[in-house]
ROVODREN-989909 format. One record per residue: residue in one letter; x, y, z of N, C-alpha, C, O in turn. Coordinates in steps of 0.1 Angstrom, whole numbers, plus 5000, padded with zeros to 4 digits. Example, Ala and Ser with C-alpha at 12.3 -4.5 7.8 and 13.67 -1.06 7.14 Angstrom:
a513249435078512349555078513249675078514249675085;s512849785071513749895071512950005079513450115080;
% end
This chain:
x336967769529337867799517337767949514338467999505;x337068019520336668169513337068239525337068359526;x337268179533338068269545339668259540340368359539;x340068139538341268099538341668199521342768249520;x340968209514340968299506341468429504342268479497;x340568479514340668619518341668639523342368709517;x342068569537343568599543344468589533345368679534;x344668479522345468449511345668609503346668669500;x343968639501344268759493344668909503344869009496;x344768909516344769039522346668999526347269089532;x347168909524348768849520349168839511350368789513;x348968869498349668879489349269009479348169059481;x350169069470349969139459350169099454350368979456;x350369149438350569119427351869229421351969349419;x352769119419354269159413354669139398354569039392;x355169239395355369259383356769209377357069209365;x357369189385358669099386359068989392360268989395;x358168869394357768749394358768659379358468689368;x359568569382359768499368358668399363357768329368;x359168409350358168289338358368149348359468089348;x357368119354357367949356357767869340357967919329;x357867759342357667659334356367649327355267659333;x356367619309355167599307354767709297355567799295;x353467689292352767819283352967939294353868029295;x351867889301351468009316351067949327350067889330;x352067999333351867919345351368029357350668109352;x351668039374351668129382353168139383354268069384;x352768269381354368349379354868399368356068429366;x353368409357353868489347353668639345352768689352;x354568699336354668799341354268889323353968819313;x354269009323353669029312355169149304355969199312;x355269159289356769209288357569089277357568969279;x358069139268358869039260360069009269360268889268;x360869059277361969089286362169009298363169009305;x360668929301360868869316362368729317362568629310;x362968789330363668689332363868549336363568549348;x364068469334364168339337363868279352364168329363;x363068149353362668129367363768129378364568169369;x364068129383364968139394364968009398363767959397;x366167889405365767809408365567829428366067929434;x364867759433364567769444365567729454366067619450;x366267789468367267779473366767729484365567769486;x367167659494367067599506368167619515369367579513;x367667699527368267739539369367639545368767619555;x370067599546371267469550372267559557372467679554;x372967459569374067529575374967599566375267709568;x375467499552376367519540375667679537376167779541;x374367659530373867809523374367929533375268009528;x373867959548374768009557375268059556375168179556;x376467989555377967989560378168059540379068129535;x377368019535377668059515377268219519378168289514;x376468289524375468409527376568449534376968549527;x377268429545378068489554379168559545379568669543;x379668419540381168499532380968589520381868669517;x379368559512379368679505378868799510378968889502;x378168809523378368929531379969009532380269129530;x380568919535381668949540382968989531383969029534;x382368939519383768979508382869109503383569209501;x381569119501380869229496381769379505382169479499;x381869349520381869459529383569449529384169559530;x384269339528386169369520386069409508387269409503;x384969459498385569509486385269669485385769739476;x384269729496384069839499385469919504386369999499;x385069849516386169849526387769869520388369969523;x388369789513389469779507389669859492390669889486;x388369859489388770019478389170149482389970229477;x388070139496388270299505389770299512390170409515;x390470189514391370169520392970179505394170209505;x392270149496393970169488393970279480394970309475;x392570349479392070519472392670649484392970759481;x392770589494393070649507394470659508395070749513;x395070549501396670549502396670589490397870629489;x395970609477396570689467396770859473397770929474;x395670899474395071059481396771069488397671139484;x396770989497398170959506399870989503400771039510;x399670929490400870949482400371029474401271049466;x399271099471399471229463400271339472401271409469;x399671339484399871459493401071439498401271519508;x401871369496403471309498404571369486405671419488;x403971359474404771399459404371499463405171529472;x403171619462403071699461403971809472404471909468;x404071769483404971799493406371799487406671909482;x407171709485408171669479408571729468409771719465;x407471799457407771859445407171999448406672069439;x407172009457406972199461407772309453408972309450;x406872419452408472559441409172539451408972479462;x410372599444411472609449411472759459412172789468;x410272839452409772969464409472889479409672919491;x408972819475408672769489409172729500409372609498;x409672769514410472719520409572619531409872619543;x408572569526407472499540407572389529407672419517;x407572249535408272179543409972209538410372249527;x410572169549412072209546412272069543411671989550;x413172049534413471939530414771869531415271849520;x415371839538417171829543417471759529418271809522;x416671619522417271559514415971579498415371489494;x415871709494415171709481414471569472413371529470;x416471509467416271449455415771299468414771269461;x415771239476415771119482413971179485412971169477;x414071219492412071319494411671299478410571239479;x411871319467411071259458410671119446409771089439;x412171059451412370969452411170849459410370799452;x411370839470410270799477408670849476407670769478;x408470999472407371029471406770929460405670879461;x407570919450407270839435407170719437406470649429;x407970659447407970499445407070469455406870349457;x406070589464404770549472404070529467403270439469;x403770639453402970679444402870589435401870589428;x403570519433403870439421402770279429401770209425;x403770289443402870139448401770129451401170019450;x401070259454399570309456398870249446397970159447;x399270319434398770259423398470169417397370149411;x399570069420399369919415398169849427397169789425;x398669889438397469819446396069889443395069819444;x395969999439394470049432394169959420393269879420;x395169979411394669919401394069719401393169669395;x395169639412394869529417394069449427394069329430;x393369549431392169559438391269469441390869419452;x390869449425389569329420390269219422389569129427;x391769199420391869099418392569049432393368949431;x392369079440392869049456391969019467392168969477;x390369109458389369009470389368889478388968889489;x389968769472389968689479390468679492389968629501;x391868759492392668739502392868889507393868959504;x391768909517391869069520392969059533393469169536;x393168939542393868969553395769029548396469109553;x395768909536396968899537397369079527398569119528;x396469169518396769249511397069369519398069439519;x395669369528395869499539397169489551397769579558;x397269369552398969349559400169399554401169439561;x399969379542401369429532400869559532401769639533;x399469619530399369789525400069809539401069879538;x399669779552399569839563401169859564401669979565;x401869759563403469749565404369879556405269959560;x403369849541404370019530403570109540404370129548;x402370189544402770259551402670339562402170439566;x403470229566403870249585405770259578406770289584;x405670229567407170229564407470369557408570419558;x406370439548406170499545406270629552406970719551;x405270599560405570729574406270749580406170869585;x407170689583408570669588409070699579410070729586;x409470739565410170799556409770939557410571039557;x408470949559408171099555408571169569408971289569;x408371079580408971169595410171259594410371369597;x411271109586412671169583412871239573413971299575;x412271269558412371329552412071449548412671519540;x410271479556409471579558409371639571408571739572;x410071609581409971659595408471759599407571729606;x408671849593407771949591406071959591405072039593;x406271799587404471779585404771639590404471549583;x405371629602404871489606403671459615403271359619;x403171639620401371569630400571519615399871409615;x400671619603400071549593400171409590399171349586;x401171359590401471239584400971109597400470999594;x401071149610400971079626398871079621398170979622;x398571179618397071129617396371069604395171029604;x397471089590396870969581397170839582396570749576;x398370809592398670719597397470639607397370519609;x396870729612395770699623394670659612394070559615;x394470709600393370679595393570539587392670459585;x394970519584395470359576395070239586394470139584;x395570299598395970189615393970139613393570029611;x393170239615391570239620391170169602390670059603;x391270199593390770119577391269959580390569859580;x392769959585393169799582392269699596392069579598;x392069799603391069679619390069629612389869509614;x389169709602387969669599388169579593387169519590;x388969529589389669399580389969319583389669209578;x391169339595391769229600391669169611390969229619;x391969069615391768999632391869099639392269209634;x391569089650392069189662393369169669393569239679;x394369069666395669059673396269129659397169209660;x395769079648396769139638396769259639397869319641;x395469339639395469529642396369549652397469619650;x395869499664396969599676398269589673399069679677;x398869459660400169419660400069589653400469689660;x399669599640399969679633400169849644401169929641;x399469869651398769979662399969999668400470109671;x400569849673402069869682402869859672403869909677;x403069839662403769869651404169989649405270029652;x402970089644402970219642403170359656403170479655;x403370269665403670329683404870319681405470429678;x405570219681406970199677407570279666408470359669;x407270259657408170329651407570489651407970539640;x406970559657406870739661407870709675408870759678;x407270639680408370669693409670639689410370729692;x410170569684411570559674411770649673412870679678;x411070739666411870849657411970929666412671019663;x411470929677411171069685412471059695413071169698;x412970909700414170869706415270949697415971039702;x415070899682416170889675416171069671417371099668;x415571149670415471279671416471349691417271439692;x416071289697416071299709418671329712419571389717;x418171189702419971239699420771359697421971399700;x419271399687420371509675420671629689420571599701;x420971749682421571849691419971889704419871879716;x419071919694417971989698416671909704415471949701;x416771819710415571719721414871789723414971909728;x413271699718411971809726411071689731410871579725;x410571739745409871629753408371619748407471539751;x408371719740407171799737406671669728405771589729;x407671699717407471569700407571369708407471279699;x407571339717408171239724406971239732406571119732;x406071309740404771289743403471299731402471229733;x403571379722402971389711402471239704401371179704;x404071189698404271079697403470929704403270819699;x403370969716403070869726401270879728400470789731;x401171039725399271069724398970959711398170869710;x399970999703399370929690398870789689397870739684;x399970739694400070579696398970549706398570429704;x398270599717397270539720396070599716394970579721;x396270699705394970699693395070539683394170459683;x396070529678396370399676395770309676394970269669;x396270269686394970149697394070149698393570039699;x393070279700391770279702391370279691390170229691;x391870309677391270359668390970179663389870129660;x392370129662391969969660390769899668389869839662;x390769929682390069839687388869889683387969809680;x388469999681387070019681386370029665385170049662;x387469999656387370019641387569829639387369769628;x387969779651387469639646386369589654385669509648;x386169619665384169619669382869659661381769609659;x383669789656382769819643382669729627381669699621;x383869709625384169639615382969439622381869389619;x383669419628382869279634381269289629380669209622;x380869409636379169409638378969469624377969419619;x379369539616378769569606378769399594377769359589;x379869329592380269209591378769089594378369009587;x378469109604377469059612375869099608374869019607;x376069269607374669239605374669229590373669179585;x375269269585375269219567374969049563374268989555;x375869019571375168899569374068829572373468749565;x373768889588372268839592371168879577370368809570;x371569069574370569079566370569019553369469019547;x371768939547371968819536371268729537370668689528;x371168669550370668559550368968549553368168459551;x368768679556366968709559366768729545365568709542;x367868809531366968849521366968679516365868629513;x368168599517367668449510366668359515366168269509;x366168389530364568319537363868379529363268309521;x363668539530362568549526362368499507361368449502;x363668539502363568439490363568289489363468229478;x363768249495362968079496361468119500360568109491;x361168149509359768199513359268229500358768139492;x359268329498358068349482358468269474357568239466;x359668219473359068089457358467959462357567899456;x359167919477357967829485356667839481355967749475;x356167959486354768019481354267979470353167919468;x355368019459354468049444354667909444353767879436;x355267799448355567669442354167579446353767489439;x353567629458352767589466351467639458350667559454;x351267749456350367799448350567669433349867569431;x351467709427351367609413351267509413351167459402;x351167419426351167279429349667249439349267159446;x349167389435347967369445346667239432346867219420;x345767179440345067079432343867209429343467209417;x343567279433342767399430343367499425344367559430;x342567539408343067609403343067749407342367769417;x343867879404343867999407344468089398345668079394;x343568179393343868269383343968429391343368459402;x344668499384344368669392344768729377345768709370;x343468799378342768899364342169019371341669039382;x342669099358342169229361341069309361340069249365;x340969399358339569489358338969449345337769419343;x340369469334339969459319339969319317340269289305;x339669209325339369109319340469009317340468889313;x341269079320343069009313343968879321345068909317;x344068819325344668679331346068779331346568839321;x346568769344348368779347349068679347349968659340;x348468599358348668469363347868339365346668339363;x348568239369347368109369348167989373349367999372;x347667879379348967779383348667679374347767699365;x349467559374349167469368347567419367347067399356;x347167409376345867319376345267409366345167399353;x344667539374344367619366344467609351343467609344;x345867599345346267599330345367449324344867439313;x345367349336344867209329343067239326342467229316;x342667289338341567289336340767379329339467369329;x341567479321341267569313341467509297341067569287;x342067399297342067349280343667369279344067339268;x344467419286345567429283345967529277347067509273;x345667619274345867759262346967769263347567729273;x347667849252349167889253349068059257348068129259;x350468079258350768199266350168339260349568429266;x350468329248349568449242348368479245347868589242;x347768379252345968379255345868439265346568379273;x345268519270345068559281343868689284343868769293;x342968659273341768729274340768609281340768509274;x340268609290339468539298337968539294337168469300;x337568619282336368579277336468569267335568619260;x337568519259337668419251338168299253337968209245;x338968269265339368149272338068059273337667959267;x337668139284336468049294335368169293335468259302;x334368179281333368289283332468309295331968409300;x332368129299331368079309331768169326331068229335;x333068139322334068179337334068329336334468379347;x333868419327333968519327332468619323332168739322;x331868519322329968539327329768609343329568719349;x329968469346330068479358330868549369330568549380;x332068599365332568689370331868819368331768919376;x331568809359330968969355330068999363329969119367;x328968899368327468919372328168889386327368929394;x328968849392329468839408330168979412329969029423;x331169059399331169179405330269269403330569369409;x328669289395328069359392326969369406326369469411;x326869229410325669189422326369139433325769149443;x327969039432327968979445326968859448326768799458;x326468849437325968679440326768619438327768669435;x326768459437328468389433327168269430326268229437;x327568229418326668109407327867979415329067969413;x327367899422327667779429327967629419328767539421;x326867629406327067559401327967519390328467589382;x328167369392329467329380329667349370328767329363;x330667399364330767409349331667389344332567449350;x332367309331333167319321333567449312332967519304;x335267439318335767559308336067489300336267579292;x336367379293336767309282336967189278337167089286;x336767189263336267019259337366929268338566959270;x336766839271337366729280338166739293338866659298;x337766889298338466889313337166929325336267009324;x337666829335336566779347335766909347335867009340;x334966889354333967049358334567099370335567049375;x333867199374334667299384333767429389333167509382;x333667419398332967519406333967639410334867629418;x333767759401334567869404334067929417332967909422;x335268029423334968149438335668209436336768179432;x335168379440335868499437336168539446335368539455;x337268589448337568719457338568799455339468779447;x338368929465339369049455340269059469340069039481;x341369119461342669119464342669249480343269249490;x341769309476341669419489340069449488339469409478;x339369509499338369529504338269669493339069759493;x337069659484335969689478337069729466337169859466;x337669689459338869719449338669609437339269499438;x338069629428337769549415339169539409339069479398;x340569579411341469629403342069469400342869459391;x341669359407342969229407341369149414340669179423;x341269059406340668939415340968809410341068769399;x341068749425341468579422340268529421339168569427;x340768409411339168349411340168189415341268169409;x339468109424339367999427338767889420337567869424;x339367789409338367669403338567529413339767479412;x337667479422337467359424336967289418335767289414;x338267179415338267049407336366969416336066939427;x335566959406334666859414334866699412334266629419;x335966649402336166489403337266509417337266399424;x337766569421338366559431337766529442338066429449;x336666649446335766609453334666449458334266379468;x334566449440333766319441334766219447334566149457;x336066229437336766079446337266069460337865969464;x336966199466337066219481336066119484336265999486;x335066189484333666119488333866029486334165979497;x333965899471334665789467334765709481334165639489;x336065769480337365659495336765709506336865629515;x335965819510335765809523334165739523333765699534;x333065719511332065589513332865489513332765429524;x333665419505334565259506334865269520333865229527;x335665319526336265329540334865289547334365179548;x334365379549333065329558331765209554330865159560;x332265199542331565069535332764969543332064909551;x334064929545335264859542334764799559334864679564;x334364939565334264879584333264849584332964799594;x332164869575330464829579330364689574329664609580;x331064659561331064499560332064419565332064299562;x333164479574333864359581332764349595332064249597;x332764459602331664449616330864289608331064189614;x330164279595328864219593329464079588328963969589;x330664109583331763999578331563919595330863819596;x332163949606332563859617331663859621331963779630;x330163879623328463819624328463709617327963599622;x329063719604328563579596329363489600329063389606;x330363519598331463399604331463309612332363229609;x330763279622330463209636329163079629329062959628;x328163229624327163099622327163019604326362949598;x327963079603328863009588329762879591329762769586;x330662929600331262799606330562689610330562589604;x329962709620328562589619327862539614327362429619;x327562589602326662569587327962429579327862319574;x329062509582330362429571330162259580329662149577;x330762319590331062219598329462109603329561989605;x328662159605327462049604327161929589326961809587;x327562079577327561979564328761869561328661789552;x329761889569331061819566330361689575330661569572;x329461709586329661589592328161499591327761399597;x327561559581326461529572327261419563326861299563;x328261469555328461419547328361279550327661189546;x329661289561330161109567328961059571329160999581;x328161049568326460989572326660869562326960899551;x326560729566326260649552324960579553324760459552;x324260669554322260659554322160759542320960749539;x322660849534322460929528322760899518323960879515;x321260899507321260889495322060979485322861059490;x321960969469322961019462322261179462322961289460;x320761159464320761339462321361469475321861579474;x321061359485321161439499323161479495323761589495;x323561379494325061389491325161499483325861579489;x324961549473325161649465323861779469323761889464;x323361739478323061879480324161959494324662079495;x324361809504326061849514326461919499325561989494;x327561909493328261929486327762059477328662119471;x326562099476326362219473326562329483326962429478;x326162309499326262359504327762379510327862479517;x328562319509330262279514330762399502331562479506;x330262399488330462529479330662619484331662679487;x329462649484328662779486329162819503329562939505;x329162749513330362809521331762859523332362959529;x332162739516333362809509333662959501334263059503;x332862919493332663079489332163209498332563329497;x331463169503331163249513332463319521332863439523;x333063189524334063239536335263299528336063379534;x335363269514336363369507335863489505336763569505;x334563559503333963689503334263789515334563909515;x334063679527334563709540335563719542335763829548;x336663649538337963729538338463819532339463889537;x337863849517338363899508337964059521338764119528;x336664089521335964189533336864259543337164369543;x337164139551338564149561339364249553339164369553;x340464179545341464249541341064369537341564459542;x340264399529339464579526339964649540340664749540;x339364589549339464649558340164659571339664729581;x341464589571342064529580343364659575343464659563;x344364749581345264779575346664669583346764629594;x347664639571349364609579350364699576350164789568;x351564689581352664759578353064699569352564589569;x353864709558355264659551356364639552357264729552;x356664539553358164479558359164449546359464329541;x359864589541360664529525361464459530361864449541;x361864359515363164319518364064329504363464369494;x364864319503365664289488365364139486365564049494;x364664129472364563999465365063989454365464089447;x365263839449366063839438364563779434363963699441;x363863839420362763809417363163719405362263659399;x364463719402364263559388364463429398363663339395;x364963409406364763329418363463319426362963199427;x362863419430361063429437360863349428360963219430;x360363419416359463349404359263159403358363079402;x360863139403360562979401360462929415360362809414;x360462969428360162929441358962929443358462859452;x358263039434356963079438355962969432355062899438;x356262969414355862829410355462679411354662609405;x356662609424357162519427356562489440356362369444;x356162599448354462619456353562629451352662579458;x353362679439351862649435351262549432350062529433;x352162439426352362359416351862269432350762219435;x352562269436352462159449351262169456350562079460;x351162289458349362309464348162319459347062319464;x348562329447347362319436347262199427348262129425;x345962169422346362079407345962109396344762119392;x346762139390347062219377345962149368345062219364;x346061999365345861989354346261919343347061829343;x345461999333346162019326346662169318347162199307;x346362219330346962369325348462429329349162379337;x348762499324350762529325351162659332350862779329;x351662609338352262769349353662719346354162609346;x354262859344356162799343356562969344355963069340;x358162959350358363009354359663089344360763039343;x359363199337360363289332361363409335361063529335;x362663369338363863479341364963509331364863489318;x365663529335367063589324367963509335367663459346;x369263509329370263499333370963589343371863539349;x370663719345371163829356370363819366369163789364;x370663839378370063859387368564029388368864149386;x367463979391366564079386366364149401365264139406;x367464219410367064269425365464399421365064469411;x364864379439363964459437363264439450363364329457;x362564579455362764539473360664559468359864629462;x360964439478359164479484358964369498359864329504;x357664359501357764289514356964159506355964159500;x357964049510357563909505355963799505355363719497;x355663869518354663799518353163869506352463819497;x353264009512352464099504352564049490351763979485;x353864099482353964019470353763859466353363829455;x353963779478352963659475351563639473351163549464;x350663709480349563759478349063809466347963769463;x349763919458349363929450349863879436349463919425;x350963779439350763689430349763589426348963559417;x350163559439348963479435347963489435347263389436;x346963629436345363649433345663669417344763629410;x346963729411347063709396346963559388346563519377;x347463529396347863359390346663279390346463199380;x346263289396344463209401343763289392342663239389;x343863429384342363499380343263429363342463419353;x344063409361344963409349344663259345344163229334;x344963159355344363019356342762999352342362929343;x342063059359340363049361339763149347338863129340;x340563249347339563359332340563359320340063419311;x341963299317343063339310343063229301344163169301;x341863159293341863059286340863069273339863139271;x341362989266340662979256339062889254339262789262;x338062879250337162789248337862639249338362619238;x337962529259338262419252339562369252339962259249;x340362489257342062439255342362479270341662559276;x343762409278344162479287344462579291344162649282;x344762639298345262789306346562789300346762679295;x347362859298348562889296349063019302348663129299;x349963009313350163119324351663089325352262979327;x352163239321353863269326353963329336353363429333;x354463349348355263429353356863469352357863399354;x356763609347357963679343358563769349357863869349;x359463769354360763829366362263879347363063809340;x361764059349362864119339362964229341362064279348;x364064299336364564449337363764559326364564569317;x362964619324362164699315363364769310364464729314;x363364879299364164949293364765039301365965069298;x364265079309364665179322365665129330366465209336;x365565029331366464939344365464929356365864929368;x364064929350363064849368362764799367361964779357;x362964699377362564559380361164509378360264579382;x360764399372359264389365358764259365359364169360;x357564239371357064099375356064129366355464239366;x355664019358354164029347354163869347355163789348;x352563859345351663719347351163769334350863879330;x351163649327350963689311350463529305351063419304;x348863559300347963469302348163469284348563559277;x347763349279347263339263345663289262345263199255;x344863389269343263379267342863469256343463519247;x341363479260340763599253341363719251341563779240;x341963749268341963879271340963959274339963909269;x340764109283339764189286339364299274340264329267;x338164349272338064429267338464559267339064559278;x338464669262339164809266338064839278338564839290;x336664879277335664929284335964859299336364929308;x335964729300335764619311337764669318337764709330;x338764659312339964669320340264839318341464859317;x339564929318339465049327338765049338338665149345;x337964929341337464919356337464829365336764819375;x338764699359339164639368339564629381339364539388;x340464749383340764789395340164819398340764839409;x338564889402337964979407337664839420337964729418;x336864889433336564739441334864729439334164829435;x334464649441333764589439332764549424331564519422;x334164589415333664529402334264429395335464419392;x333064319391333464169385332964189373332664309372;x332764139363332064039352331663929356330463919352;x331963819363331863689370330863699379330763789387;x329863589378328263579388328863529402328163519412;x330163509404330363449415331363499420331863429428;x332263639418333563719416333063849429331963899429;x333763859435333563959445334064139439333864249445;x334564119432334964249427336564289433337464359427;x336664239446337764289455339264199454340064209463;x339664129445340764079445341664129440342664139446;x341564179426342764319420342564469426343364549423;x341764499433341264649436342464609451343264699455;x342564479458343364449467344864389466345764389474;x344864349454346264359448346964519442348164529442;x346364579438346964709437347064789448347864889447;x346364769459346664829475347964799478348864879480;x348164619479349564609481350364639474351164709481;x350564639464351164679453351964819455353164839454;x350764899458351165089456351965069472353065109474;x351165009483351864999495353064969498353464999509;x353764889488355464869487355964959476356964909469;x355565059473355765159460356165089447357265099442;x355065019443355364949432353964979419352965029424;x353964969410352664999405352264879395352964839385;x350964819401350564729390349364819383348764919387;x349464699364348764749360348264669347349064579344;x347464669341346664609332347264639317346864749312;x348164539308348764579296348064439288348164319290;x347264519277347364379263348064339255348464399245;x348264229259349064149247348864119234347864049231;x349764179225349364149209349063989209349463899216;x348163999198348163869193346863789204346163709198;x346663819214345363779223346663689237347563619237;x345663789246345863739257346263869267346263979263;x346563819286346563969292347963949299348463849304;x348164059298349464069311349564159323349664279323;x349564079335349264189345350964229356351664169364;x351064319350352364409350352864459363352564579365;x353564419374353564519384356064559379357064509376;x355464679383356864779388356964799399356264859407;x358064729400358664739415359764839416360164899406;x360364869432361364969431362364899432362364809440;x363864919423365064869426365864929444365665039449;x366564839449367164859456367765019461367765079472;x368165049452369165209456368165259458368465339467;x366965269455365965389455365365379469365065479475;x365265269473364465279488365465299498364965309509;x366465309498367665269507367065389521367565339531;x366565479524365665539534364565499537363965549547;x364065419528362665429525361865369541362465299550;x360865409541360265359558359065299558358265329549;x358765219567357565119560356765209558356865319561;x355465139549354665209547353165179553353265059552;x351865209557351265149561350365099544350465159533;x349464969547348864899534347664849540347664779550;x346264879530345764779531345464639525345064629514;x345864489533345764399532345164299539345264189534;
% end
């Protein structure tokens, strides 16, 4: 643990921009009236993806397509401005003045509105830069014919519109636009080629331009692609690694070992849940550690002062388990941040717990199938003792003591087995107001009641609820038999219900509900435990093995008193919809 520690601490810092978990104080608080709200935790899915890609990708169309309609404003400035030149000026010559400003204004005009509509066209960047690209290539083509004079100017902001719209659009749509804008310079240069004065000169020019054109597309949509690409790769690594650290911190807050990280001055930053339980719970404002836990901050003090570390248990607070704290610091010889580790010790103990049962569970079956052999021979010699008719009335009743007492025996012996025998679970969907009186109508037949009453209680709706049949036979009936045999009054018969009903929740609920004494509070907090009876002749292991099966079909039994005198032993079962994946489970039975 103190290795695993260390690597823990030479892997993490401490962040100051962490959100408020849930709770007083949890891990992940942060210090500041201002901190922002937890974040919910995101999971990597083809969907999330494909969610990361497109907002890569509208992020790099809203760049991209501002620079692209600010470009055509600039565009149509330098177009008016041309067009509304002094009248000193004879550069550019203008054949048609009032039509040249005309057009300058109504470029200027369209520039605008597409600046100003901008935000509101992200969605559909193919279909906008198609229309920009169309005004102008149509554009430039006005200005050829009305500006002559500055048309290499106008042939290379044209080159810069053709190379903005690639990064945007498919690659058939660019070259369209590329052979678009080839076409119509070579047009003009044809349609120049008429007038009086043809130059081969403007007509190859023309033809340079157009396969700037092309290149400028093709290689402004290769670039456009890969930048597209890695924006998104890097989208989708910042949302890993943001699942990653709240994974973390989630893992940290759900750890069973508490973890605090405090500073020089003594101060608590953070802490996980367990931590918060086993501290008494304090609320958020608390966070002086030697007023919290003086004990825990003893001991910190004298481990950074010496580096000894006090091993033994202690209570930070009334009524929570004990705990053995461990320190370590966040970097090699740096008192500035240290985590301190509390191990839960009832945890420990009830490790220990299940792992002596377990090896108690196989040491008395091995001794369970020793006895069995020469138990069967003991049973079976007394049975044929009996049929002896030489044998007096006492010899008879001592057979018959011993025919007991094997019997018993051989129920100890099984009870043993099942401890330690594990099965699978085989659910099925049951209709438990139906079980219930099937179940009765077996007992009844196999047993003899009496004069004691078993009857069988449902409702009128069908009470569905999945578990595996036989298992739940089992532990009916070790309820039914302890309900029959301890669930009575001095003097009067047994009185035993079995009840199949819907709880307030809508789960399905089987309860055996006796009108006896009832258990005491002391005695039914340790019913379930195994091998505890009250009874001189009670093995301890028949409810400790009914709640095995029980939890093993995900159901939970449990011990509830009934007003008025008497006990009800409660199991919750799962309804149908909830298991519908569900996969056996392994059980001991």
């Amino acid at each position: 643990m103190e290795r695993g520690a260390k690597t823990f601490a030479r892997g993490w810092r401490p962040r100051t921009g962490l959100p408020p978990l849930p709770g007083p104080l949890y891990w992940g608080l942060i210090s500041g009236p201002g901190a922002p709200r937890r974040r919910s935790i995101q999971v990597s899915t083809p969907a999330s993806t494909i969610a990361a890609r497109a907002s890569a990708n509208q992020a790099t169309s809203r760049h991209e397509l501002f620079f692209f309609n600010y470009f055509r404003l600039g565009q149509a400035a330098v177009y008016t401005a041309l067009a509304f030149r002094p009248e000193h000026m004879n550069w550019p010559a203008l054949p048609e003045p009032v039509i040249a400003r005309v057009f300058a204004l109504a470029y200027l005009l369209a520039a605008l509105v597409m600046v100003a509509r901008t935000r509101h066209t992200l969605h559909r960047p193919v279909l906008i830069v198609s229309i920009g690209l169309t005004l102008d290539i149509a554009a430039a083509m006005l200005a050829l014919v009305l500006m002559h004079d500055v048309r290499m100017g106008v042939a290379m902001m044209l080159a810069v519109n053709i190379a903005t719209g690639a990064l945007l659009l498919p690659f058939r749509i660019s070259m369209f636009f590329a052979a678009l804008a080839t076409l119509g310079m070579l047009g003009h240069s044809v349609f120049d080629l008429t007038e009086a004065d043809p130059s081969d000169r403007e007509f190859a020019e023309y033809g340079l331009f157009g396969a700037a054109y092309f290149a400028c597309a093709s290689l402004c949509y290769v670039l456009g692609r890969n930048i597209r690409a890695s924006e998104a790769l890097a989208e989708q690594r910042g949302i890993d690694l943001a699942n990653l650290s709240q994974v973390n911190e989630l893992i940290i807050r759900r750890m069973k070992t508490g973890v605090l990280l405090v500073d020089e001055g003594n101060r608590i930053h953070q802490l996980n849940e367990s931590a918060w339980m086993l501290m008494g719970n304090p609320s958020a404002d608390q966070r002086d550690l030697g007023s919290l836990a003086p004990e825990l901050s003893r001991r910190l003090y004298h481990w950074r002062a010496s580096g000894k570390l006090d091993e033994s248990a202690t209570m930070l607070a009334d009524g929570t388990p004990e705990v053995v704290p461990r320190f370590t610091r966040l970097a090699p010889n740096d008192d500035s941040h240290v985590l301190i580790f509390l191990d839960d010790t009832s945890l420990v103990s009830r490790r220990a717990e299940e792992l002596t049962l377990s090896s108690l569970g196989r040491l008395s079956a091995s001794i369970a199938h020793e006895i069995r052999n020469p138990l069967a021979a003991i049973h079976y010699s007394a049975q044929l003792l009996a049929e002896s008719t030489d044998m007096n009335d006492t010899d008879l009743r001592m057979v018959e003591i011993i025919n007991n007492h094997c019997s018993r025996l051989n129920e100890i012996i099984e009870n043993i087995l099942q401890l330690s025998r594990r099965e699978r679970s085989r659910p099925e969907t049951l209709d438990l107001g139906q079980w219930v009186h099937h179940f009765v109508t077996e007992y009844r037949q196999g047993n003899d009641l009496g004069s004691d009453i078993l009857r069988a209680v449902s409702g009128s709706e069908p009470v569905a609820a999945v578990a595996d049949p036989q298992h739940l036979q089992q532990v009916i009936w070790n309820l039914v038999q302890n309900a029959l045999r301890y669930g009575r009054l001095p003097g009067e018969p047994a009185r035993v219900m079995l009840v199949a009903r819907h709880s307030e929740a809508g789960i399905p609920i089987l309860e055996v509900i006796d009108r006896g004494p009832g258990i005491p509070p002391k005695v039914a907090a340790q019913i379930f435990e195994p091998f505890f009876t009250t009874h001189e002749y009670g093995t301890g292991l028949g409810l400790y093995l009914a709640r095995q099966m029980a939890e093993a079909n995900q159901a939970a039994l449990e011990y509830v008193r009934v007003a008025g005198g008497g006990s009800c032993f409660r199991i919750s079962l799962t309804p149908p919809a909830r298991t519908a994946a569900a996969a056996p489970v392994a059980v001991r039975a």
